[in-house]
N, C-alpha and C positions, 0 to 999 in steps of 0.2 A: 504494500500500500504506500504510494506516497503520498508526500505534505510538503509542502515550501513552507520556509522558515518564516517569514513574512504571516500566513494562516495564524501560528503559536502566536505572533508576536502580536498580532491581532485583538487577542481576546481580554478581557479584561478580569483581570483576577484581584481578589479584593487583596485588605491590608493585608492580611497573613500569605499571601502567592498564593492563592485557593481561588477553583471554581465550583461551582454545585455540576453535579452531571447527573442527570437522569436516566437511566439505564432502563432498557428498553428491547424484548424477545424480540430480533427480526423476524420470525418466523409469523408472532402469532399476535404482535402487537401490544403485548401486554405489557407493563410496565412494573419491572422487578425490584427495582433497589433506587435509594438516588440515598449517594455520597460526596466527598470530594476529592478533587483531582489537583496535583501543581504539576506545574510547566513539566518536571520530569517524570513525573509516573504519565503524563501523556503522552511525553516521549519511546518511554517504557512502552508502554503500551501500541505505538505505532511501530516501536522495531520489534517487539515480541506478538504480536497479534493477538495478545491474551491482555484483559482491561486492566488494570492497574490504577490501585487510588490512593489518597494522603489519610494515613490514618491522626484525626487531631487528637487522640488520647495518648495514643505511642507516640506521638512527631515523628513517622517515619512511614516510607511507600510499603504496602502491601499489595500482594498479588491478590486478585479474588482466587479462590480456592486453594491456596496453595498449601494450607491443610485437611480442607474434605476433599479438595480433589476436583469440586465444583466449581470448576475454572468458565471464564464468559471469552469465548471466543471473538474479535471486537469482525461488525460488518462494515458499520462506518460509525463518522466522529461529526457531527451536526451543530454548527454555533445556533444560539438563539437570534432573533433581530436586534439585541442592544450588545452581542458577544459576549454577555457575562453569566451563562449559562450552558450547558453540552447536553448533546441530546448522545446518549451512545446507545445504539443498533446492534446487540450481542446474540451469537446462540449460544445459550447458558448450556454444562455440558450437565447435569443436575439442579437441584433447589439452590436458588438464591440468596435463600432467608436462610440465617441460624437456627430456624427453628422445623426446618426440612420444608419450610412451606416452599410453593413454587415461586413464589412470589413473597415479601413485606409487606404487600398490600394484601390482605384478604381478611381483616377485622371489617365486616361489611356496619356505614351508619344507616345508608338510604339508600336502597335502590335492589337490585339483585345481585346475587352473589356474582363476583368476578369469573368463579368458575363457572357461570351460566352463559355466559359470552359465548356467542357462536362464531366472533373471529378469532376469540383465542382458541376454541376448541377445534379448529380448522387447521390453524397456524400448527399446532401440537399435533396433530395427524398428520399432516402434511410433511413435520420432522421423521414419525414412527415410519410413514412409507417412502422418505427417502433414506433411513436406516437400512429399512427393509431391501430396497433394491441394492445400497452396496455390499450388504452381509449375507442378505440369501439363505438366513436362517433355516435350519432343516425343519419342518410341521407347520411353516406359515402360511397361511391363508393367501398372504401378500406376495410372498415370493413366487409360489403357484401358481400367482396370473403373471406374475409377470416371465414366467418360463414358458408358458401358453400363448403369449405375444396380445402384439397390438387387437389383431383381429377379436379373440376371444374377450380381451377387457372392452375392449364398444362393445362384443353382442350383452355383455355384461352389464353396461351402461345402460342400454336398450329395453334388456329387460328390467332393471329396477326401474325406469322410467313410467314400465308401464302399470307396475304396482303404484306407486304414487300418481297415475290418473284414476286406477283402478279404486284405491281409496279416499279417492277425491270424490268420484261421483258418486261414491257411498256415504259420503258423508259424514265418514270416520277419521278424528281430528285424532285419538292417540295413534291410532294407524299412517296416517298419514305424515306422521312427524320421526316416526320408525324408518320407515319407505325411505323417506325423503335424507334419513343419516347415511342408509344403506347407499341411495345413489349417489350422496357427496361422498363417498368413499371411495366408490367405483370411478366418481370421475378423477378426484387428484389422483389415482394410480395411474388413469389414463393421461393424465397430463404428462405425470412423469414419465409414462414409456414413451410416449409422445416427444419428450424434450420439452414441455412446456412450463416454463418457469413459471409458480403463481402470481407473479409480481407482474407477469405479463398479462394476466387476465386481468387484474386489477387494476392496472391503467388501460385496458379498456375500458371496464367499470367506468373509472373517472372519468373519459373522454363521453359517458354516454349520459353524463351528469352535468355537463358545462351546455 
């Protein structure tokens, strides 16, 4: 990954050389941890591709995970519009939180739980079945289509489609919410044997929203 020194020099780091960073599942959107970063654990962090922050109780850089193990592999590094903020785009290789959660945020005040999110829950599949395609686990569901090829995961696609009209016209709303997990499943597999990056169907998305 590169950075011009100029980008660092940029950002505005308060009186202690500290930024806030936001940490953030590329995959699934969710947002995992926000700590702080100086000048060199961002550096750290762009020559090791693994996040790195200032710990202000030690006064000294620490690696995420670098004793559970639970390392954040960085995607990208995002200034805010005033530069005194980072957005970081990680795939967490485990829980984020100390306290095994996937996340520090899931003390829910208002609204529904974060694990009800169905773009996190997408995002998070979307990591298991591109696992699934490099390891090719022996007894996988996933691996199985994808040794069976393109052809058979569309007829696959095809037919959960037609259950989720099949339980639409019936007018079965827990059925139809079943169906409907069954086909987003069938499709990211098909994206992936496809080649299709989800980041790619998603600026479609956006493009069909302006």
């Amino acid at each position: 990954m590169t950075v011009s020194a100029e980008s660092i020099e940029g950002l505005r780091f308060d009186e202690e050389g500290l930024i806030p960073a936001v940490v953030q599942d590329s995959d699934s959107g969710q947002v995992l941890m926000v700590a702080y970063m100086s000048r060199e654990s961002i550096e750290r962090t762009l020559a090791t591709g693994e996040v790195h922050f200032w710990s202000r109780s030690r006064k000294t850089i620490w690696r995420k995970g670098e004793t559970s193990g639970n390392v954040l592999r960085l995607r990208s590094l995002v200034a805010d519009c005033d530069r005194d903020c980072l957005l970081v785009r990680a795939e967490p290789a485990g829980p984020a939180c100390h306290t095994g959660e996937r996340s520090c945020f899931f003390e829910t005040i208002a609204g529904p739980s974060p694990s009800a999110e169905l773009g996190d829950a997408l995002g998070r599949l979307a990591r298991v079945i591109r696992e699934r395609h490099e390891s090719r686990p022996e007894g996988s569901y996933t691996a199985e289509l994808f040794a069976k090829g393109v052809a058979r995961i569309a007829q696959k696609v095809g037919e959960e489609s037609t259950e989720v009209v099949i339980a639409a016209t019936q007018g079965n709303a827990p059925e139809i919410a079943e169906e409907s997990a069954d086909l987003l499943y069938h499709l990211l597999v098909l994206w992936k044997a496809c080649g299709i990056d989800p980041d790619a169907v998603a600026s479609a998305l956006e493009r069909r929203m302006k």
